[in-house]
DOMI-186643 format. One record per residue: x, y, z of N, C-alpha, C, O, CB in turn; residue in three letters. Coordinates in steps of 0.001 Angstrom, whole numbers, plus 500000, padded with zeros to 6 digits. Atoms other than C-alpha are relative to their C-alpha. Glycine has a CB too. Example, Ala and Ser with C-alpha at 12.3 -4.5 7.8 and 13.67 -1.06 7.14 Angstrom:
<sekols>
500890498810500000512300495500507800500900501200500000501936501181500665499008500027501246ALA
499180498810499940513670498940507140499230501090500730499739502198500899500414500462498585SER
</sekols>
This chain:
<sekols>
498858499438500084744437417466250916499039500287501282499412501047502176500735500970498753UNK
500928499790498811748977420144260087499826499016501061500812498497501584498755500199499549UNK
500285501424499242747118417395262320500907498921499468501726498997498552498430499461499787UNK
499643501571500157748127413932262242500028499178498272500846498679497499498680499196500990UNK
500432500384501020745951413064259599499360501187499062498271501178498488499187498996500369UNK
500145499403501545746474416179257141499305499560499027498324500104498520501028500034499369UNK
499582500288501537746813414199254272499389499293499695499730498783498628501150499597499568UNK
500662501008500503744148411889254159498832500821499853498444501797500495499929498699500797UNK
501149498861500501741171412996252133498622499615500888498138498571501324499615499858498062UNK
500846499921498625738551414255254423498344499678499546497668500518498952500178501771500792UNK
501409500264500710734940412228253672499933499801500972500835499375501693499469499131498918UNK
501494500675498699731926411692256335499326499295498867499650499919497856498537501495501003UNK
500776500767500702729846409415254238498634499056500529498284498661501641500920499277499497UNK
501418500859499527726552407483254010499698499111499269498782499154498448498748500680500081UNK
499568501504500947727392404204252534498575499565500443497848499660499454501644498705500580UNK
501354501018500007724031402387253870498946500797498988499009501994498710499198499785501796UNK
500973499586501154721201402818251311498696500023500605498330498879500875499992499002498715UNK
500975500648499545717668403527252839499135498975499448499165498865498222499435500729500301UNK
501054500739500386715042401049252505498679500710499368497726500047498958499685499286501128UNK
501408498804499851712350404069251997501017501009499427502018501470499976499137500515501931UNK
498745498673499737714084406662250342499349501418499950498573501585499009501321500050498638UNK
500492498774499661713100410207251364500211500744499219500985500490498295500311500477500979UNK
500134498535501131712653413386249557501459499984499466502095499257500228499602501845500890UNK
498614499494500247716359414395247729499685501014500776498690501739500802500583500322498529UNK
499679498835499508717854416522249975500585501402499068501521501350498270500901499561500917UNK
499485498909501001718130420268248382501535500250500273502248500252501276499143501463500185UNK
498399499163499931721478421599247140500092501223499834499149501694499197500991499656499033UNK
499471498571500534722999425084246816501265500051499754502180499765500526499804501102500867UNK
498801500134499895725563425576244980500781501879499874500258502920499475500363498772498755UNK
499829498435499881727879428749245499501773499952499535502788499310499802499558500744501940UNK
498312499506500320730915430272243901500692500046501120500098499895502187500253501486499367UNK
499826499679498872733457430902246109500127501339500313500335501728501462500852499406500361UNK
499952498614499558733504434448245783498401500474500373498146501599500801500712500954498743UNK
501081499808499326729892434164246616499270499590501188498063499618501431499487499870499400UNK
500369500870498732730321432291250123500380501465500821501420502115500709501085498256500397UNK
499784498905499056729904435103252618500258499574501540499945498406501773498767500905499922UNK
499520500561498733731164434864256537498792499031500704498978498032501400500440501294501006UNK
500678500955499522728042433518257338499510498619499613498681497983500264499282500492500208UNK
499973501041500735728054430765255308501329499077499694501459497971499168499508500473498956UNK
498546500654499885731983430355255812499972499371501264500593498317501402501280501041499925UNK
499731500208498966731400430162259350499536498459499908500089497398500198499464500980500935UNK
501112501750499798728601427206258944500648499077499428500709498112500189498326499798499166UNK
498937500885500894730895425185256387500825499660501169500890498505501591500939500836498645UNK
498432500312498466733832425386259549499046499198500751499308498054501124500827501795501371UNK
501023500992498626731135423977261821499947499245499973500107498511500948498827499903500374UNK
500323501269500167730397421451260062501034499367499545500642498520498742498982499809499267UNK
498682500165500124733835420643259592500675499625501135501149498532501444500520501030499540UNK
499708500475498282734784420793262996499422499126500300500098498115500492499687500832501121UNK
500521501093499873732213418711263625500105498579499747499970497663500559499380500218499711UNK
499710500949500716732941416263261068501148499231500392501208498007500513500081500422498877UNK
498583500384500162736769416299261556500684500338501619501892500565501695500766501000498601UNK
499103499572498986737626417076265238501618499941500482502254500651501261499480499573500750UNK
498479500063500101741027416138265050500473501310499448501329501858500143500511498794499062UNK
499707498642500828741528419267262871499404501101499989499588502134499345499968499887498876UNK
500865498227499688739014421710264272501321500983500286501300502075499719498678500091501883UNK
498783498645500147742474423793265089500202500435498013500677501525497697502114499142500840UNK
499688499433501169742723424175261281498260500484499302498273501234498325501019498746499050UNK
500717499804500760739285424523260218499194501173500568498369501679499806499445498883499658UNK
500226499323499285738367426824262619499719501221499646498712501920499534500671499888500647UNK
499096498598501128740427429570260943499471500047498401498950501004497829502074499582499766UNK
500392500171500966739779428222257884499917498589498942500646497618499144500511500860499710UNK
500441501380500550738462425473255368500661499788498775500468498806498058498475499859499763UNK
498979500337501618741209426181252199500707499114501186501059499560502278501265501660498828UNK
498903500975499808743126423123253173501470500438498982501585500649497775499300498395499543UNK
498563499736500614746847423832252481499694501460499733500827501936499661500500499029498525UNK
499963498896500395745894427196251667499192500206498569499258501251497921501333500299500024UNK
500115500362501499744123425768248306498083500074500616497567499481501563501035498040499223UNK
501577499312499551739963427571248293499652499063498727500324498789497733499558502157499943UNK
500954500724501309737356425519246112499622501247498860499386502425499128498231499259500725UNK
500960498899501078736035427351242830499069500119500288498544501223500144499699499816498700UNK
501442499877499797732714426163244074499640499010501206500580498492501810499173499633498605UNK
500347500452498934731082424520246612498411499616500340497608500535500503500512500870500763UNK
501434500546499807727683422356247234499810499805500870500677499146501444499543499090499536UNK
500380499697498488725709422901250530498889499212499948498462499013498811499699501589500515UNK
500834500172499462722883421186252358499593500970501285500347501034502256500179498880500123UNK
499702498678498938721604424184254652498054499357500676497087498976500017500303502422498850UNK
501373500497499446718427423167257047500202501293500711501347501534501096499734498384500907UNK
499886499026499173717516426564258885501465500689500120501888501098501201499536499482501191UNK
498604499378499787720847427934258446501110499704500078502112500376499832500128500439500722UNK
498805500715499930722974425094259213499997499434499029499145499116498199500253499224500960UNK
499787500934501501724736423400256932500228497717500457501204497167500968502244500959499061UNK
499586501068500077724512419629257001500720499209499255500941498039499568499417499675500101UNK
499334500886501219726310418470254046500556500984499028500067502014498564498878498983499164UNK
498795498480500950729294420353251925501157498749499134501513497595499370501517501571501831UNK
499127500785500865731564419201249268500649501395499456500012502447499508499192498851498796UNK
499402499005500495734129421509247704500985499901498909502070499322498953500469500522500915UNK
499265500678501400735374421317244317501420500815499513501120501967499199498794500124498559UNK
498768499412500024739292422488243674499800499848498597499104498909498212501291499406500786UNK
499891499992501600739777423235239746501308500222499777501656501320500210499150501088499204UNK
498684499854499963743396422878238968500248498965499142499505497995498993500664499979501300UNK
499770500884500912745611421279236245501315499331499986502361499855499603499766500556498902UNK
498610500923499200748236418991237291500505499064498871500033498796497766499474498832501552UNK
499160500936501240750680416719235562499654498877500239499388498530501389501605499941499905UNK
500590501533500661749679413340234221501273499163499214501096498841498040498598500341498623UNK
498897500318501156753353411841232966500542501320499352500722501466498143499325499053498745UNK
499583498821500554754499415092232537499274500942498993499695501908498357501015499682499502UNK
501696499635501477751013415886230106498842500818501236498434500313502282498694497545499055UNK
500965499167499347748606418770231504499024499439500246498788498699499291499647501010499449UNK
500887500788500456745471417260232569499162500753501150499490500568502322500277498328499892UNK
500386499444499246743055419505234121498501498926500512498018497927499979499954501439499425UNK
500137501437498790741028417779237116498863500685501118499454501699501490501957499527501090UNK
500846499442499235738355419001239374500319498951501340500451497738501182498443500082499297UNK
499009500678498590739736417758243078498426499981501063497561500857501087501819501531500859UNK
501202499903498631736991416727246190500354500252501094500828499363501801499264498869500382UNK
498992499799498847738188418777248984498476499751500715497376499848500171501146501693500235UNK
500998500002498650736022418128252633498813499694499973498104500347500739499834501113500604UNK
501330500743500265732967416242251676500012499570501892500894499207502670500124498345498488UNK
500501500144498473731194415917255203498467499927499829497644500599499208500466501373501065UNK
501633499808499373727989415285256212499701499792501628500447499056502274498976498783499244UNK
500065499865498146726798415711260161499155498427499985498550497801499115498721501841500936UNK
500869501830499954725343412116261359498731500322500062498032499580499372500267498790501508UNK
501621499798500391721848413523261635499618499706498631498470499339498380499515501479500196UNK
500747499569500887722008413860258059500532498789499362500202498789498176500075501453499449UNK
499805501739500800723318410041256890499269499238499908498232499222500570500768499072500422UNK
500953501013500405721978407355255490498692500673499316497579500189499522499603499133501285UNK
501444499543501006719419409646252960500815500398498952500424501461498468498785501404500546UNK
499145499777501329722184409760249995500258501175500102500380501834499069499422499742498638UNK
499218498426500265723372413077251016501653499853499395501938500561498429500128500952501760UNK
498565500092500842727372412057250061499659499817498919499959500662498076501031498977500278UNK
500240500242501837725928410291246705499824501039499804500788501500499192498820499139499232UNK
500182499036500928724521413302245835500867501552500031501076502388499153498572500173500108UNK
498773499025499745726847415779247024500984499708498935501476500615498263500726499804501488UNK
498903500323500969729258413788244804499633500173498789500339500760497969500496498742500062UNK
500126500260501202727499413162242104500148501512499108500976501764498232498652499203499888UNK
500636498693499927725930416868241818501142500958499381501152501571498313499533500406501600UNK
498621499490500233729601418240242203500530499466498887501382500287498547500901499756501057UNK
499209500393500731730926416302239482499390500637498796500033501306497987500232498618500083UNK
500373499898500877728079416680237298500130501614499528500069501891498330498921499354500115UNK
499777498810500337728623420570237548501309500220499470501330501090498599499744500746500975UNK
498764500545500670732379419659236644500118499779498315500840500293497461500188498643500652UNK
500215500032501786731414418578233138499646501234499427500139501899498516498773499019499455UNK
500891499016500895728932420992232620500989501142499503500779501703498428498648500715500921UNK
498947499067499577732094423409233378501303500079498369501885500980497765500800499164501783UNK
498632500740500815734669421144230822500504499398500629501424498976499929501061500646499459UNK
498707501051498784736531419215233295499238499023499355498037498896499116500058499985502243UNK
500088501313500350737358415828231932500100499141500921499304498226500710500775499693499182UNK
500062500690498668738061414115235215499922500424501216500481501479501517500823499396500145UNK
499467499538498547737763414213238882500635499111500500500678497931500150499072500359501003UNK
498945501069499655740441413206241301499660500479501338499300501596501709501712500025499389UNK
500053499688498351740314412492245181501071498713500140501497497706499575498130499841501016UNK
499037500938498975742450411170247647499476499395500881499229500189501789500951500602500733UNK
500424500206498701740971408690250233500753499045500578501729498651499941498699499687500099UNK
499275501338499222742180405843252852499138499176499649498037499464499181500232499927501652UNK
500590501497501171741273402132251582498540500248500682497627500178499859500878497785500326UNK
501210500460499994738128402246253852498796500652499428497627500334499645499813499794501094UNK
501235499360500827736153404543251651500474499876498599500003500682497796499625501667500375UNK
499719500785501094737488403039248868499307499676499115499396499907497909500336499144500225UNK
501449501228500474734366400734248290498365501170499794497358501068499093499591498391502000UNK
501345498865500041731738403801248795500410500527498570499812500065497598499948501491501435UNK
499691499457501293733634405994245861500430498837498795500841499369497763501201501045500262UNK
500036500528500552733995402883244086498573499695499402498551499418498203500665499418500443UNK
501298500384500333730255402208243740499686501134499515498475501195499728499103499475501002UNK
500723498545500324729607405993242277500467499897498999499990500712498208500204501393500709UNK
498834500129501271732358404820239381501411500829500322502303500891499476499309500742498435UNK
498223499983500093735622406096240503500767498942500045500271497925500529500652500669501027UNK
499336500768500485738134404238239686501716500221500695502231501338500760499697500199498494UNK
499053499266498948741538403850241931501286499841498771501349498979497894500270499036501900UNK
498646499750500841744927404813240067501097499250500400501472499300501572500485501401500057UNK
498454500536499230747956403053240669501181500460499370501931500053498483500249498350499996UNK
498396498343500579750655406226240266500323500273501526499574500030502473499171502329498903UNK
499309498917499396752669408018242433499807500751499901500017501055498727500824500238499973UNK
500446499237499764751398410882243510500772500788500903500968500390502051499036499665500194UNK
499610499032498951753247414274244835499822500823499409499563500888498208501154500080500627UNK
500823498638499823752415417640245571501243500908500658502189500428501282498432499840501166UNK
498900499077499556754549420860246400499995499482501696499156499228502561499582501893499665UNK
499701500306498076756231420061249885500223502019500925500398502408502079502476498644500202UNK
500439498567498865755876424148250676501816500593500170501976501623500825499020499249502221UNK
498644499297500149759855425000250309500501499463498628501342498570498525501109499649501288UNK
499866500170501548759865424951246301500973498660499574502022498538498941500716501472499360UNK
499662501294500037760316421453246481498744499043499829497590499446499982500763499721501206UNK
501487500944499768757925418181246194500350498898500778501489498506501031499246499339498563UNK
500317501593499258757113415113248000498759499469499825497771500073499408500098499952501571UNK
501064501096500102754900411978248154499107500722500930499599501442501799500431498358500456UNK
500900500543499541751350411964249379500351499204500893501341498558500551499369499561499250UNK
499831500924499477751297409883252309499914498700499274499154498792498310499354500134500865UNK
500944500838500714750928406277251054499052499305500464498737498291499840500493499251499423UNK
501169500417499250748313405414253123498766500499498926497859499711498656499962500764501648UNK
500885499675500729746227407462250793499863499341498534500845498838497989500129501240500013UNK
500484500818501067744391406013247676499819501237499126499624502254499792498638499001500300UNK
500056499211500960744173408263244135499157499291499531499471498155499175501036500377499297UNK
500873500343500893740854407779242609499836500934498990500656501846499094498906499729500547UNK
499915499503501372739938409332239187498147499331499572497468498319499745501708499142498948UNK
501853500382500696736136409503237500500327500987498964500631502164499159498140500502501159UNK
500278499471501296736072410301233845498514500719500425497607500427501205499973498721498691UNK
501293499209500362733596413045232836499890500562498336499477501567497757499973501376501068UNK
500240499271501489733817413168229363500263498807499049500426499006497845501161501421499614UNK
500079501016500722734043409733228226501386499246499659501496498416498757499322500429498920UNK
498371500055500723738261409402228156500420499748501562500248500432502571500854501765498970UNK
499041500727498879740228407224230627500482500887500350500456501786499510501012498989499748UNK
498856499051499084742463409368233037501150499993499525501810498954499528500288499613501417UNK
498600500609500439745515409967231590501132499390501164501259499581502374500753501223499217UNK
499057500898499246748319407647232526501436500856501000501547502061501230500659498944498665UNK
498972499452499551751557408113234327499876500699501225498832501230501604500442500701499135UNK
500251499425498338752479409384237960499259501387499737499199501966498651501691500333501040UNK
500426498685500002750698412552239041500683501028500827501010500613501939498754499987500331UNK
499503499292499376752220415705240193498950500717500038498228500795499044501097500406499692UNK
501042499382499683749749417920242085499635501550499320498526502047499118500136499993501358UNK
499577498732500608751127421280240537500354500934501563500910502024501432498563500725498842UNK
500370499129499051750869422743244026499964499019501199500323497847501084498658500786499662UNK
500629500613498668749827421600247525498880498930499919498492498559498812499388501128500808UNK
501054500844499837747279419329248413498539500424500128498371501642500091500295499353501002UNK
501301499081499608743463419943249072499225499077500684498134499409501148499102500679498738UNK
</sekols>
């Protein structure tokens, strides 16, 4: 979940696998009522960075659509942050059936910090705190060419219709350029049927 490319879900990734693989990079993970300005600011940075097309929105701020993560997993070297993922908790319709959903808003990593499984584990990390939580699935939105990366982690792509509040108590489609993936976390297929977002995008 403005620019051009709003609506396509926002990943930096590190699809190559090293040959040597280096220390795991540390995580922190932080509520969001426990992300303070200086730690909001560094998230935008690396955002901007990531996404320059949309540094006018991230600038200000990193709730996409207006929609803030519950939580949020950092890579912080000296202060900066190289690597962020941000997990939306929200329970959206599934065929008209509640189906609450832990969402991957702004997964980024800076290119210094690719190619040492910082996305894998950003993802994984995030999800696995998802269960620990109750959330039975997570859901992201990407374009086909990261497709094949969140395919190799086990998501799995949906083939629904997908819309989200259009912002004048109305809805509309998702671009369809974008792809709906889905990763069980509790052992139970995604439920079926189009998805309505409940809300905005993230």
């Amino acid at each position: 979940m403005g620019p051009a490319d709003a609506l396509e879900f926002r990943a930096m990734n590190d699809q190559d696998t090293p040959t040597e693989r280096p220390p795991q990079p540390a995580l922190e993970l932080f509520e969001e009522s426990a992300v303070d300005p200086a730690l909001d600011a560094a998230i935008r940075a690396l955002l901007c960075a990531c996404f320059p097309s949309d540094a006018p929105v991230f600038s200000a701020s990193r709730h996409w659509h207006g929609t803030a993560p519950a939580y949020s997993l950092v890579h912080r070297v000296d202060g900066r942050v190289l690597g962020h993922v941000g997990i939306v908790l929200r329970t959206v319709a599934c065929g008209g059936r509640p189906a609450g959903i832990a969402g991957i808003q702004n997964l980024a990593v800076l290119p210094e910090a690719r190619k040492s499984g910082l996305s894998r584990r950003l993802m994984t990390e995030s999800m696995a705190e998802a269960a620990r939580r109750g959330v039975r699935w997570g859901l992201l939105f990407c374009v086909p060419g990261l497709e094949r990366f969140y395919a190799s982690l086990g998501w799995k792509t949906l083939d629904v219709s997908v819309t989200m509040a259009d912002g004048r108590g109305g809805t509309e489609p998702i671009p369809g350029k974008n792809i709906a993936m889905a990763l069980p976390l509790a052992g139970e297929p995604f439920p079926s049927g189009n998805i309505d977002l409940q809300g905005r995008d993230w």
